[in-house]
N, C-alpha and C positions, 0 to 999 in steps of 0.2 A: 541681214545677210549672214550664210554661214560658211564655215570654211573647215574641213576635215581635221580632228585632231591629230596629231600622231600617235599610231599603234605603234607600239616597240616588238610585240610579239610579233608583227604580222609587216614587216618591214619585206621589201620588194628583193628580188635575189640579186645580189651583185652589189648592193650597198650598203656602206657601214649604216649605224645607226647615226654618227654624226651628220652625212649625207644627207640621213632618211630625214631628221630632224629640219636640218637649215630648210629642204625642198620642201617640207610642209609649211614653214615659216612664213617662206618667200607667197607662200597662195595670200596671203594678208598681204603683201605688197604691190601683188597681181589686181587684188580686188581694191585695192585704192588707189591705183594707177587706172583702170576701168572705169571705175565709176566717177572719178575726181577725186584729187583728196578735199577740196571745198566742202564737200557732202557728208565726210566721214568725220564727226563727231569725235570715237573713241573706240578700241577696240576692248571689250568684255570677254575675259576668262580667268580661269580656277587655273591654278599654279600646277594641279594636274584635275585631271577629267575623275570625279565622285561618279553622282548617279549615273554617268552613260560607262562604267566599266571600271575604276581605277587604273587608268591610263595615264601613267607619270612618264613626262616630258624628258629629254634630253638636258642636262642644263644650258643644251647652244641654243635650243628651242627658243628657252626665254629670252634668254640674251637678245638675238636675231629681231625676237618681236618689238623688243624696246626699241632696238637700233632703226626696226623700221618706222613705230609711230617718231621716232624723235625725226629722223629723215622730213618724215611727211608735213609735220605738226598735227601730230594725230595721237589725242590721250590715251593711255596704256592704267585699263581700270582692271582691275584684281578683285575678283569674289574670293573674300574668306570664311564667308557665311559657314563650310565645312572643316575648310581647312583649318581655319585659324582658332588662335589660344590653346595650342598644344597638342594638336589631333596628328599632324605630323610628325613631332619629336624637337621644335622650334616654335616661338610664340605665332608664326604665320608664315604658311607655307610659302611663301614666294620669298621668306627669307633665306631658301634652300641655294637661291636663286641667284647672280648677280644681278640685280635691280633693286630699280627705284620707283615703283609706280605713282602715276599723278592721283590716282582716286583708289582710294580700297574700301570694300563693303565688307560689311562682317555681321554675323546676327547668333543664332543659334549656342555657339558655344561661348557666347560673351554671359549668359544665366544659365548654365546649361540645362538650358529648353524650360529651367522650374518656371519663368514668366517669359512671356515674349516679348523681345527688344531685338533692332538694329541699329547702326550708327555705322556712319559714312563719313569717312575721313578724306579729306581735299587737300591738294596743295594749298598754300597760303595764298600766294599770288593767284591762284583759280577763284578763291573764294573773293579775294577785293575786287576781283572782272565786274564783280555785282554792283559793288562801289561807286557810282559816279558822281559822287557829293551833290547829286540832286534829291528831293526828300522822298523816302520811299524808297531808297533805290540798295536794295540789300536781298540779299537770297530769302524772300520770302514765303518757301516751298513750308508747306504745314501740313500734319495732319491729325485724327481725330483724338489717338491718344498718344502722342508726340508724348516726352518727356514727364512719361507716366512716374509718379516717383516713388511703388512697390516695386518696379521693375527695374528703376536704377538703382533701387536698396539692394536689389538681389546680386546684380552684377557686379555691382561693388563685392560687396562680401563673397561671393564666388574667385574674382580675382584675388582678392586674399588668401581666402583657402588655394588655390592653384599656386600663387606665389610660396605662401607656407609651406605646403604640403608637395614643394617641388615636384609639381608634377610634368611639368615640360620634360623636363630630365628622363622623368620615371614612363613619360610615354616613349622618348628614345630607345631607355633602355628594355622596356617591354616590347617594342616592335622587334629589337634586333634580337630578340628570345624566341619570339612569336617564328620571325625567318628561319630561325635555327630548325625550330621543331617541328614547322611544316614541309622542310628539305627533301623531308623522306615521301613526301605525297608528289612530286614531280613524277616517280616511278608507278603512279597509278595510272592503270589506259584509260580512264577518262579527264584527265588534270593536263592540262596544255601548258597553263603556266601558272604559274603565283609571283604576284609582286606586293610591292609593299611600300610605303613611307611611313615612320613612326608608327605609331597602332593604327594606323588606317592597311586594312589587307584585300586585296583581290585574287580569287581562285577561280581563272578562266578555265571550265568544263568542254570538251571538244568530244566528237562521237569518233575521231582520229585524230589521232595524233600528227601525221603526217601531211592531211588536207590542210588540218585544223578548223575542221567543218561543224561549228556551235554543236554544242549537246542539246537535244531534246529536249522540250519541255517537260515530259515524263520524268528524263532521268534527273532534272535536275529539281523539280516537284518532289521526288521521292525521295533525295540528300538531304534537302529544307524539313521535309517532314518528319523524316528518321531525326535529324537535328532535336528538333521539337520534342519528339517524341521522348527522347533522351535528355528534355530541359535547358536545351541550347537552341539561342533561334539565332539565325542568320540571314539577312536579306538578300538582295540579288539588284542587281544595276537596271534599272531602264532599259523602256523600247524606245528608246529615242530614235537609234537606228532598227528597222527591221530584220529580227533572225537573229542580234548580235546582243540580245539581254540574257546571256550564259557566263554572267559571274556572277558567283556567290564573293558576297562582301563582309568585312570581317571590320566592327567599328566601335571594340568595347568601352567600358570608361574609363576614363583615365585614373582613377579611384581604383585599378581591376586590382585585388591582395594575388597574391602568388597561390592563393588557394583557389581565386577566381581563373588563374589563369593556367591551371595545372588542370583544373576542368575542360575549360573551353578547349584543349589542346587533346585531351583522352576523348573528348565526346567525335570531335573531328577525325581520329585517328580510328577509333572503332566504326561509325557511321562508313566512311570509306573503303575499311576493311570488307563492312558487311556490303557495300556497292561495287566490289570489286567485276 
């Protein structure tokens, strides 16, 4: 089952966004009150929405949600598969948050991408549930290259370098550079909005301003391309929802030198000049 994230752009007339927040919240309360909570397991999301848009939450958002799995007895799992180990501007995005999540998954940016690995972190007391001091009786979930050990060698020394090479820090500080310099692209008639957490950026593209009616696949084919064309690529969010895959995402490494990033800011600034 799915439940609508909160858009902060696109918030109903007449209520704040704390409002907007709690009321999307409460749809997770609605649906395990519905269905039973006997039946509800867990609830599953990202501390803000990646591929469907970069869509960052309220912090009452999170709060809310906790407050309801803990209500129900109903575990509150967090994907940090994107977010996490510094893509935000903090070692994992839901530490933006006040929370405590029972289950967090994490994969990609734990090697960043050089081998593939995930690891799923549990409360303590979830994992002894397995426990029943009969034999056998232990979380025996496996798979084919489980605890592959080039791929823990890499994660390991990746976390090193991220700790050394403070980069948590330095994706803070390069997101809130990144805000600065794209401030002035709000005044473009096709740019709805731009948000951001740490170096993670989204440039919702609109055909109005006003409607806020998705930009073209045209126009926004043509931004990506010019992008490219000029040695900067930039992706664009999921058709998860239909009509509403118009944002261009903005997700560099956290490695980016000030020469990488004095780029990526002149190529976006001309490209849109020339889309005017």
């Amino acid at each position: 089952m799915h439940v609508a994230p909160p858009d902060n752009y696109r918030i109903p007339a007449g209520q704040s966004v704390e409002e907007y927040n709690i009321q999307r919240a409460l749809e997770f309360e609605e649906k395990i009150i519905w269905e039973q909570k006997e039946t509800i397991a867990g609830i599953i999301m990202e501390p803000l929405i990646t591929g469907g848009g970069i869509l960052i939450p309220h912090p009452v958002y999170v709060e809310k949600v906790q407050e309801i799995c803990t209500r129900h007895g109903v575990l509150l799992i967090i994907d940090e598969v994107i977010c996490g180990f510094g893509r935000t501007g903090k070692l994992f995005g839901h530490q933006h948050f006040k929370v405590k999540p029972d289950i967090v998954t994490m994969a990609k940016g734990l090697t960043s991408a050089y081998l593939p690995l995930s690891v799923t972190a549990i409360r303590k007391d979830i994992y002894e549930k397995f426990d029943t001091g009969e034999e056998n009786s232990h979380l025996r979930h496996i798979n084919t290259f489980g605890g592959n050990p080039a791929a823990c060698a890499v994660a390991l020394k990746n976390l090193e370098i991220i700790e050394r090479e403070n980069l948590i820090n330095r994706s803070a500080e390069l997101g809130e550079r990144l805000n600065r310099e794209l401030a002035s692209l709000n005044d473009h008639p096709y740019v709805g909005n731009i948000r951001g957490l740490g170096f993670l950026f989204g440039i919702e593209l609109v055909e109005d301003k006003e409607t806020k009616e998705p930009a073209t696949n045209d126009r926004i084919g043509k931004i990506i391309g010019d992008c490219k064309m000029n040695g900067l690529i930039v992706g664009r969010n999921g058709d998860t929802v239909a009509g509403f895959n118009n944002v261009l995402t903005l997700c560099p490494p956290l490695s980016c030198t000030d020469e990488d990033f004095d780029f990526i800011v002149s190529v976006l600034k001309k490209v849109f000049k020339e889309n005017e």
